[in-house]
N, C-alpha and C positions, 0 to 999 in steps of 0.2 A: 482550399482544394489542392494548390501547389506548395511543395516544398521551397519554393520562393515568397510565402507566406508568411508573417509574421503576426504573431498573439501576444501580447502582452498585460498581465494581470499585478499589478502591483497595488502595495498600500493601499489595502482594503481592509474594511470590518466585517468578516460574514458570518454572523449571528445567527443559532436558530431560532432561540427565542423563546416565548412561551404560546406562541398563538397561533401553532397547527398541534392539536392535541391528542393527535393518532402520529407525533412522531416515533414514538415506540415500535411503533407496527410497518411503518412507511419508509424506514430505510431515508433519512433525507442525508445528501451529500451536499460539501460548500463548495467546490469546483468539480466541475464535471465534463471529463473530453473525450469524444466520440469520433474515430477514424477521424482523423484532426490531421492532413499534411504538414500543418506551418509548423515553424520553430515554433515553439512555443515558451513564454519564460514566466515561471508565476514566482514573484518574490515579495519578501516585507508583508506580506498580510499576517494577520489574524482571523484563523478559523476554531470556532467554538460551538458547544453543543448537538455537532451533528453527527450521521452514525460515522460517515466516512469525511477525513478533513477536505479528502482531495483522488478522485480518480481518473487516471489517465488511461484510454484504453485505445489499443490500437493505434498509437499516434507517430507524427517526425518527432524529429529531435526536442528533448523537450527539459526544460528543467527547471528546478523546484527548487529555491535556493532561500535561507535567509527568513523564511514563515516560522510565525509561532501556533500550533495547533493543541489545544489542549480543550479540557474538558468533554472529550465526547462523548456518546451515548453508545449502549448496546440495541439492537434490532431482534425485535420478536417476530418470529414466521407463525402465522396464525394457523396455517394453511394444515400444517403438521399434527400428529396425535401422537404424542406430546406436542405442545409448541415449541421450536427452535430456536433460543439465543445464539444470538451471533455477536461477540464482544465485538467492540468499535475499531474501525483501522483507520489508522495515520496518511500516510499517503498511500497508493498502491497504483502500483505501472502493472500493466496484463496487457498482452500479445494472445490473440486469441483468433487473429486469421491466419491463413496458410502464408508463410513468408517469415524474413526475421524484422525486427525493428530495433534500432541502436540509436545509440546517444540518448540515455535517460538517467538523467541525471537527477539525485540530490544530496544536496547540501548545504550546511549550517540549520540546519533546523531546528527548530525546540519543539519535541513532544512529551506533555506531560498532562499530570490529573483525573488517567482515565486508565481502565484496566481492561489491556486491550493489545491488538498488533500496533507495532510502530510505523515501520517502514516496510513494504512488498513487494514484491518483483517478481511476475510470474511467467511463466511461459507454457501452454496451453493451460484450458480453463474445462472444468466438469460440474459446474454449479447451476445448469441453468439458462434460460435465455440462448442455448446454443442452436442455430441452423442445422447443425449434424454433433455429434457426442463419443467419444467427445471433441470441443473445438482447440483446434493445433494453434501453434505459433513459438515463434524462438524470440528470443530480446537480451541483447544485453545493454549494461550502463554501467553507473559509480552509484556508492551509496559513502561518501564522506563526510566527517565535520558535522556529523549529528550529537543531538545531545537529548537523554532519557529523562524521562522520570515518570516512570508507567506505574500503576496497581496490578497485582495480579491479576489471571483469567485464563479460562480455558476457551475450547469453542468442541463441545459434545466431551470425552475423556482426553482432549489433545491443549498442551499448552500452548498458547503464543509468544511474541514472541516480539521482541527489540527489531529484528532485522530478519526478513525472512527471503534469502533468493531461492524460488522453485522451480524445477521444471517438471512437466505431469506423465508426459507421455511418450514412446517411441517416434523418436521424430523431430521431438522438441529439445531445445537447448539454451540454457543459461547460461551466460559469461558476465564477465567482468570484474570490478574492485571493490572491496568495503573495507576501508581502511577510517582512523584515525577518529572511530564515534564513542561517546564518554555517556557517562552517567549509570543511572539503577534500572531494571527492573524489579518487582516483586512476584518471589513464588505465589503460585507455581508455574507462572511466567516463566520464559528461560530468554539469554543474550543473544543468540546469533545462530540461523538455521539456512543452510546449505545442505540442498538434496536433489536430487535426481530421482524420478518416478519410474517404474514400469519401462525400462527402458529408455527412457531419456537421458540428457547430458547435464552436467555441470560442471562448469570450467570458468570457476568463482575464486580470485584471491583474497584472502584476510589477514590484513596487519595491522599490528597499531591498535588494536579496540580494547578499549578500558569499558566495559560494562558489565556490574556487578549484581548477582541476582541477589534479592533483601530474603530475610527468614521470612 
């Protein structure tokens, strides 16, 4: 509850497994934080087979260091005519109440196996589950000392993406670093997306990143 709180998730195995058989459809995540004050530090795991490795939403300070995430899955939205695939994401930090939130950190990571987002950082959100629409928030952090090795994927006619810092809406702001992250993507995948929506801010640095998109 307080920012004098402290979380700690290390050296772990979190497997999905074979034996929930609507994970297709069910969106299952290997960490999962919800308006979370504490420091928080998830390092040294192994997350596999799920749609998301890892979602930090709305939280303190928090960082993601030194995990290996691969093999995930994509999520189908049944709900839809058509139904909705959503390729799998890596980690992903979202800021989606009114306010900013900083210090979100990752690094040294390995994503690889699966074709999909790597790394997220959003700031306001329009997908859903929102109290009011859409839901605001600002966040910045670092995304360093990562390392790729993704399959291609779109999500509807839009590529993903190695590294994505966003912000969505008038109001909302992104900042911070992404420096010094290695490896491939594959098309139609793309390396590293910095943007600003409808009015929002970005004020994102980028050096250093070796990541090459594959034919």
């Amino acid at each position: 509850q307080t920012a004098s709180d402290s979380v700690t998730i290390t050296k772990n195995v979190i497997s999905e497994g074979t034996a929930d058989a609507n994970a297709g459809t069910d969106f299952p995540i290997g960490i999962d934080t919800f308006k979370n004050a504490a420091t928080t530090t998830i390092t040294h795991n192994t997350i596999t087979g799920t749609f998301q490795g890892a979602l930090l939403e709305d939280n303190g300070t928090a960082t993601v260091a030194y995990n290996k995430v691969k093999n995930l899955i994509s999520g189908t939205d049944t709900s839809t005519s058509p139904a909705t695939v959503y390729p799998g994401e890596g980690v992903f930090f979202l800021s989606d109440l009114a306010g900013s939130i900083t210090g979100q950190t990752a690094s040294h990571n390995n994503l690889s196996g699966y074709g999909g987002w790597g790394i997220i950082m959003e700031a306001g959100y329009n997908n859903g589950n929102c109290t009011s629409t859409p839901c605001n928030g600002s966040i910045s952090g670092t995304v360093s000392n990562n390392k790729f090795a993704l399959m291609g994927a779109t999500e509807g006619t839009n590529p993903t993406y190695a590294i994505s810092m966003e912000a969505q809406f008038a109001g909302n702001m992104i900042s911070g670093t992404v420096s010094n992250n290695k490896g491939y993507v594959t098309s139609p995948s793309k390396d590293i997306n910095i943007v600003a929506k409808s009015g929002a801010t970005a004020s994102v640095s980028s050096t250093g990143n070796h990541i090459r998109v594959h034919p």
